[in-house]
C-alpha positions in Angstrom: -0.1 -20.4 8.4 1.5 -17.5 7.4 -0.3 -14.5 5.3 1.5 -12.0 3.7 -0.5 -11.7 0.7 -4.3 -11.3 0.3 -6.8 -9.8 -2.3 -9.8 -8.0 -0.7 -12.4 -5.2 -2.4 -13.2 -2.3 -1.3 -16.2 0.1 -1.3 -16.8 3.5 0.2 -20.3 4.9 1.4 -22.7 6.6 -0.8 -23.1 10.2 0.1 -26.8 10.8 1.4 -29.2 12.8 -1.1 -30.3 16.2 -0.3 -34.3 16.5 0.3 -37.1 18.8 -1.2 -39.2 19.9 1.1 -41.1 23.0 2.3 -41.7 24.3 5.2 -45.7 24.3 6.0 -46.9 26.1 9.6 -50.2 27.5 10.7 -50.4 31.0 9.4 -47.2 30.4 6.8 -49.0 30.1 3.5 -45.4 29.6 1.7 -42.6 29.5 4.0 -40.2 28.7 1.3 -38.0 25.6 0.9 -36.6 23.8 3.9 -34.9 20.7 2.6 -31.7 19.8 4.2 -28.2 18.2 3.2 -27.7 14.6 3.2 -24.7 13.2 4.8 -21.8 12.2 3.5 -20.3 8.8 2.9 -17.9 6.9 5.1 -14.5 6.3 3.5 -12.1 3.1 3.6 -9.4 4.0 5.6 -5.9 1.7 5.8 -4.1 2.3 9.4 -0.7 0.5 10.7 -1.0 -1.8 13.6 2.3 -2.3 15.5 0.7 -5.4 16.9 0.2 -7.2 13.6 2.7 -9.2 11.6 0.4 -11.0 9.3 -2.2 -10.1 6.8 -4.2 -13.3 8.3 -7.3 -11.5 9.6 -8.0 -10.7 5.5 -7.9 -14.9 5.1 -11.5 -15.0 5.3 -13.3 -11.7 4.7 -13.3 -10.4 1.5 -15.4 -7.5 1.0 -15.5 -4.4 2.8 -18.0 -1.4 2.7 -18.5 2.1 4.3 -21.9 3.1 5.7 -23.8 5.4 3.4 -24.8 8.9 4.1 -28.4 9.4 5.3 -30.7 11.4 3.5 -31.3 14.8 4.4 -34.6 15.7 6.3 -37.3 18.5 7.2 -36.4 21.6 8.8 -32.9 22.2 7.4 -32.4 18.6 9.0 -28.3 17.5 7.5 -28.5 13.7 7.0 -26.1 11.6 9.4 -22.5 10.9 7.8 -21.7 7.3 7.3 -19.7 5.1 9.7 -16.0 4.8 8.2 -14.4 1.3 7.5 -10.9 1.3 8.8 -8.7 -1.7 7.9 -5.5 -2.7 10.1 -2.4 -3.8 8.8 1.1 -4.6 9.9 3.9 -2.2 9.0 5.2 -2.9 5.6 2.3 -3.5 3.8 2.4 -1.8 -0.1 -1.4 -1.8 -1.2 -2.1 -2.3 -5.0 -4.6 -1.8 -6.9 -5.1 -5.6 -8.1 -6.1 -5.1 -12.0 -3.0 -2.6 -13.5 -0.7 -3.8 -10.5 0.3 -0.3 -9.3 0.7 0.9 -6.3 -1.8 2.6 -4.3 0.3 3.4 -0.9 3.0 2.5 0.9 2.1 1.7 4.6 5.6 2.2 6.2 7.7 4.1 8.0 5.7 7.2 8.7 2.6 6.4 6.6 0.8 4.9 9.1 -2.6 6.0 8.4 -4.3 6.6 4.3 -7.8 7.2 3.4 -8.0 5.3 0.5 -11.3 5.9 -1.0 -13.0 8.8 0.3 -16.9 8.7 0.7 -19.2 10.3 -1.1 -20.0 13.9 -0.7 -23.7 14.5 0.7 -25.9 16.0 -1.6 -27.5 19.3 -1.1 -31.4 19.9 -0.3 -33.3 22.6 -2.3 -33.4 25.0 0.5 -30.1 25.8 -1.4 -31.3 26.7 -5.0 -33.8 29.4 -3.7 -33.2 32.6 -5.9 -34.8 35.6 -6.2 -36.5 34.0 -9.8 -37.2 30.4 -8.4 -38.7 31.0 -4.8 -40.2 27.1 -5.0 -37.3 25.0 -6.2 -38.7 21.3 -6.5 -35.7 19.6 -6.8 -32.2 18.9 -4.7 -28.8 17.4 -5.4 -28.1 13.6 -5.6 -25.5 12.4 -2.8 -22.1 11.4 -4.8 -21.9 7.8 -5.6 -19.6 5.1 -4.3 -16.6 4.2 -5.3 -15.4 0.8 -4.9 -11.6 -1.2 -5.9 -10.3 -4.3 -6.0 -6.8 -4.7 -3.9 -3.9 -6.4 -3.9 -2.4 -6.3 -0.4 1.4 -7.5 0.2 3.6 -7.6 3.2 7.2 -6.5 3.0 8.7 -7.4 6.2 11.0 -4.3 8.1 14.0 -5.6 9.4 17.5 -3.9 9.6 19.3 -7.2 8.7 18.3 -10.2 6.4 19.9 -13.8 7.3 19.9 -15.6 4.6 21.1 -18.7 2.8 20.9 -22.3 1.5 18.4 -24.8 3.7 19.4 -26.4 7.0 23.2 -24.1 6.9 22.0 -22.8 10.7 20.0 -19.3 10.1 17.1 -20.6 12.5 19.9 -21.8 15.6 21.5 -18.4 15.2 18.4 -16.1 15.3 17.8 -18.0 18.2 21.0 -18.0 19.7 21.3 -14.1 18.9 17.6 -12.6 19.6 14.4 -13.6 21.8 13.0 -15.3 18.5 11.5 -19.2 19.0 11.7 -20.5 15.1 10.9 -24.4 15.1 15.0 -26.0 14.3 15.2 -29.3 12.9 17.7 -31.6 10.4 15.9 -31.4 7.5 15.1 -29.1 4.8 12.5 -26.2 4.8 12.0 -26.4 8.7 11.6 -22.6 8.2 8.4 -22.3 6.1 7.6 -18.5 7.4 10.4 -15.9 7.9 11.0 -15.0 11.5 11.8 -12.2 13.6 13.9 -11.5 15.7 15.4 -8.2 18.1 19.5 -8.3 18.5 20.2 -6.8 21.9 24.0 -5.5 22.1 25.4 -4.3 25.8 26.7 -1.0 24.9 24.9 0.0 21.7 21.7 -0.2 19.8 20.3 -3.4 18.6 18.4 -4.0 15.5 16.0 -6.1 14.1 17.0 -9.7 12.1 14.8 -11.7 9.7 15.3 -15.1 8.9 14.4 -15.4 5.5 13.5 -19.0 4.4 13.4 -21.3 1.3 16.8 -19.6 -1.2 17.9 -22.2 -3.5 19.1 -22.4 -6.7 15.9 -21.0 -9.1 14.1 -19.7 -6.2 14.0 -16.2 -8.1 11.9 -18.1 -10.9 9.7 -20.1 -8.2 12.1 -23.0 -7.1 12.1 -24.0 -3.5 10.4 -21.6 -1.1 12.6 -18.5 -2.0 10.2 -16.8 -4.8 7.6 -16.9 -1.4 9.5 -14.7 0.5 12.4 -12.9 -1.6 10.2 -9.7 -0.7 11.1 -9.8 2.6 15.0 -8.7 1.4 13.8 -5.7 0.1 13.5 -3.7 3.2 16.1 -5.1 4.5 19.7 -2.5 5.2 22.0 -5.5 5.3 22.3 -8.6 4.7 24.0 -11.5 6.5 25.2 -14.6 4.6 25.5 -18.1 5.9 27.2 -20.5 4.7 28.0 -24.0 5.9 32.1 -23.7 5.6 32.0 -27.1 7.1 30.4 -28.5 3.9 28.6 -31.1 6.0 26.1 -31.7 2.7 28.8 -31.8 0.4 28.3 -28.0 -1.2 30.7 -25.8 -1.9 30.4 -22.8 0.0 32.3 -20.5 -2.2 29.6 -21.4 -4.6 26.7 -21.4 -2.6 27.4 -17.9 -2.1 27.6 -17.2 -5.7 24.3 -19.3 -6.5 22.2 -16.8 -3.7 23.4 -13.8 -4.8 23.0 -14.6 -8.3 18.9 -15.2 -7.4 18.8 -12.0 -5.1 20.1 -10.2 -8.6 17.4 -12.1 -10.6 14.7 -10.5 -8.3 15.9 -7.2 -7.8 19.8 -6.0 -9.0 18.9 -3.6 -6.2 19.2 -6.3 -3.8 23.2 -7.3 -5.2 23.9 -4.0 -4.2 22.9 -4.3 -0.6 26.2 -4.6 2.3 26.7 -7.8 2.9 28.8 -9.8 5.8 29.7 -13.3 5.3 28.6 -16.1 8.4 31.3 -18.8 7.9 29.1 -21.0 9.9 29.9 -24.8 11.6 33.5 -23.7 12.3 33.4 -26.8 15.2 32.7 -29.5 12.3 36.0 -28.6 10.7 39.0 -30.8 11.1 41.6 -29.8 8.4 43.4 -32.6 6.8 47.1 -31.8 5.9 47.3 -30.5 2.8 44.0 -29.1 2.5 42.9 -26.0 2.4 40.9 -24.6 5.4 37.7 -23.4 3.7 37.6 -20.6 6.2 40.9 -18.8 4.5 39.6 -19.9 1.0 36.5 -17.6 1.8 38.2 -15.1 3.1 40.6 -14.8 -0.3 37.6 -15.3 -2.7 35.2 -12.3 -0.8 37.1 -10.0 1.2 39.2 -8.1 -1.6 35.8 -7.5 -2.7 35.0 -5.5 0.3 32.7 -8.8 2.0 34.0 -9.5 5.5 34.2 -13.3 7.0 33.6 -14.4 10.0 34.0 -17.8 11.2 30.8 -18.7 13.6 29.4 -21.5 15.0 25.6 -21.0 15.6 25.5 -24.2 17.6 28.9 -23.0 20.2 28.3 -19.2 20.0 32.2 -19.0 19.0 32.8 -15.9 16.9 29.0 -14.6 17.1 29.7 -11.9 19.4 32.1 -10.6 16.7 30.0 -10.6 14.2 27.3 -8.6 15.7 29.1 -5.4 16.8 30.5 -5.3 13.1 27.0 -5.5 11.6 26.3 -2.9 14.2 28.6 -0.8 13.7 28.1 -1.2 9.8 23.7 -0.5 10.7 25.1 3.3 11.8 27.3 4.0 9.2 23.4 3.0 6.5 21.0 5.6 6.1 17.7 4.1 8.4 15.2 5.7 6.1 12.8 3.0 4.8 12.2 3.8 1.0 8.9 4.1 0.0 7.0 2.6 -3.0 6.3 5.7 -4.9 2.5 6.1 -5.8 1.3 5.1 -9.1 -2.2 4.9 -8.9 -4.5 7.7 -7.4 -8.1 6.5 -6.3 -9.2 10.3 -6.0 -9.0 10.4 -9.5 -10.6 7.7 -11.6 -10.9 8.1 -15.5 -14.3 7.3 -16.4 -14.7 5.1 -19.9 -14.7 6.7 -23.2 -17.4 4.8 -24.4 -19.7 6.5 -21.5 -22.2 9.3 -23.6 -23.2 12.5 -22.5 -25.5 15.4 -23.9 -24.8 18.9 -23.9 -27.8 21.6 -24.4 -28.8 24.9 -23.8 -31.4 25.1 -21.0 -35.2 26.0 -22.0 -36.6 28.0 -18.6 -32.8 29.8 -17.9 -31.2 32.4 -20.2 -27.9 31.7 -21.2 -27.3 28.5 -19.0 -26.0 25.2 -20.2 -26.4 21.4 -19.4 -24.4 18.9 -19.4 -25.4 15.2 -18.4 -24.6 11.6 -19.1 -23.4 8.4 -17.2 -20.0 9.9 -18.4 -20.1 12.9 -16.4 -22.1 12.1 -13.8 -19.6 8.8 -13.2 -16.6 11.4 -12.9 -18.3 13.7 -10.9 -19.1 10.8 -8.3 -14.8 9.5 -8.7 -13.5 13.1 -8.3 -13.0 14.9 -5.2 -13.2 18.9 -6.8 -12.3 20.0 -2.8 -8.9 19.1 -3.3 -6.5 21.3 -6.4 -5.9 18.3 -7.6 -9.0 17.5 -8.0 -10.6 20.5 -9.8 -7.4 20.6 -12.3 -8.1 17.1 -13.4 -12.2 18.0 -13.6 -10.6 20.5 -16.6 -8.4 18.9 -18.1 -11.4 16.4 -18.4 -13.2 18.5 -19.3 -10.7 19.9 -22.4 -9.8 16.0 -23.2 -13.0 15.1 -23.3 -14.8 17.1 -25.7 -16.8 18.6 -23.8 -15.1 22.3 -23.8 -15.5 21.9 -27.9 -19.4 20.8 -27.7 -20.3 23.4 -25.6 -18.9 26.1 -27.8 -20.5 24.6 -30.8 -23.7 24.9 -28.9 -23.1 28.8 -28.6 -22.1 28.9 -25.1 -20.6 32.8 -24.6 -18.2 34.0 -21.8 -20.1 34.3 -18.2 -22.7 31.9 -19.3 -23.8 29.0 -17.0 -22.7 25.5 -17.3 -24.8 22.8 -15.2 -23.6 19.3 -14.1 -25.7 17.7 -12.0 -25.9 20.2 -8.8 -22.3 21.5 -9.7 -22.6 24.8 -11.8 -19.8 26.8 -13.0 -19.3 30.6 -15.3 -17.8 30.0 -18.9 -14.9 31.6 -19.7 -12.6 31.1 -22.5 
């Protein structure tokens, strides 16, 4: 079956705690603090695989986790880094983040490759906090804690041209006729349950890539049919290619079927009305004009083309008129910018808001002069979320800071310019 959806959590590694320790040797009374670093966390990391086309191999594994940080050790001893997670996915996959719906990356085109949660940073042993007044220090820095999401992975298929069209008008026969694609043909509806690709090869220019995209009806933008499945799949799409069966061998109108898609396409996205479009005029060789009818091949051609939509009369089943149609979409692909647009970012994992409701305590420090403390689940939560290595980073740490309160409580406490502020291992001067 077809996967191109798939809802998976995610966790990165804890970073390892630093160690207190000191280093004891025959003829070394006091040979000062030795305590080493722990390692840090292994992150989640999201790469593109040019071999995958599904999001099947997420089907049956939900949860994923990062290897924690060791501990640091003896002797100055740094703590192994944890093993990274790295997740494979076909090009075209937008990552969510599953609760607000927003968009976390955009794995296409050039994105191939995002660290998605970073691990926690190793925490540092207390051969670091030696100073000239605290020779002994008994105590070392916490590794940072994980961070885990909740994802919302969705495929968006990369072709250069979308077929598409009412059931059982002939998409399948022609991406089969026209590319090395094998989709399963058949007289009935909804013999195309998952949308197909396919290569166009042209002697003399480029080719491009074709999707067949199943299951458009009437409604299918409000879940009717298959269509709402797979409507996605247009949006990467450069062109699009319309088929319609002029021969009316169901007994629909083909001027209106073509009304009827577009009309859902707009429903989903208006972006997608705007995309070029080329019109298949397909079963050509089922056509037998009566006199005094009027061939529905010119009827298309005077409802569409004044609006700038070209016809061409095919037959998928002959290969009459198929070659024509192809260079134009062709030479139509060169003349369209190949650039695939990206789904902006809306959600940033490096920086993680922690609740409001989450306390913290703010007091001036009993063995230091003119050094304050700050702790709580509040702060030691966004310490953990926030990477202050990156400038990003550190400007969000103030403004959470300012936002917070905490800026405020610390001045009502008496804090003074070039006094010390401590947060768990991180300490910082005070300046107004």
């Amino acid at each position: 079956m077809f996967a191109d959806r798939a809802k998976i959590a995610v966790k990165s590694g804890k970073g390892g705690d630093g160690h207190v320790s000191f280093r004891r040797e025959k003829f070394v009374a006091a040979g000062g603090p030795d305590g080493g670093n722990g390692g840090n966390g292994g992150s989640v990391i999201f790469e593109v695989d040019p071999g995958l086309n599904t999001l099947a191999s997420f089907r049956h594994h939900y949860k994923f986790k990062a290897e924690d940080g060791q501990e640091g050790g003896k002797r100055r001893c740094t703590g192994k880094d944890g093993a990274d997670v790295i997740l494979k996915v076909p090009d075209g996959t937008v990552i969510y983040e599953a609760q607000s719906g927003k968009v976390i990356a955009d794995m296409s085109g050039k994105n191939t490759r995002v660290v998605l949660l970073k691990g926690g940073r190793g925490g540092k042993g207390n051969m670091n906090y030696a100073t000239p007044t605290m020779q002994v220090p008994k105590y070392a820095q916490p590794g940072q804690p994980s961070r885990e999401l909740e994802l919302r992975l969705e495929l968006k298929m990369i072709a250069d041209v979308g077929l598409i069209g009412f059931p059982s008008v002939g998409k399948s026969t022609l991406l089969s006729r026209v590319s090395n694609a094998q989709p399963k043909i058949a007289e009935y509806h909804f013999t195309t349950l998952i949308p197909n690709l396919g290569v166009v090869d042209l002697e003399g220019c480029n080719g491009f890539v074709m999707a067949d995209i199943p299951g458009l009806i009437e409604g299918a933008s409000a879940g009717a049919g298959l269509g709402y499945e797979f409507l996605r799949h247009i949006e990467r799409c450069r062109m699009l290619i319309h088929l319609v069966d002029a021969a009316g061998t169901e007994g629909r109108d083909p001027v209106e079927d073509i009304y009827t898609i577009n009309g859902e396409l707009k429903k989903y996205n208006a972006n997608l009305e705007k995309l070029p479009q080329v019109i298949a005029a397909n079963k050509v060789d089922l056509i037998f004009p009566e006199d005094g009818t009027e061939d529905p091949v010119e009827r298309l051609k005077k409802e569409f083309e004044p609006k700038g939509i070209r016809v061409f009369p095919i037959s998928a089943a002959t290969g009459k008129g198929i070659k024509e149609l192809l260079y134009y979409v062709q030479n139509r692909l060169d003349e369209i910018p190949k650039n695939t647009e990206l789904y902006a970012q809306e959600f940033d994992p490096e920086i993680m808001i922690p609740e409001d409701n989450l306390p913290y305590t703010v007091t001036k420090s009993k063995t230091e002069d003119h050094t304050y403390i700050v702790e709580g689940p509040k702060i030691e939560k966004m310490l953990g979320y926030t990477n202050l290595d990156s400038e990003k980073g550190f400007q969000f740490f103030q403004k959470f800071l300012k936002d917070s309160g905490i800026l405020s409580d610390l001045e009502k406490a008496g804090i003074q310019d070039g006094d010390t502020v401590r947060m768990y291992g991180l300490h910082f001067d005070y300046y107004k």
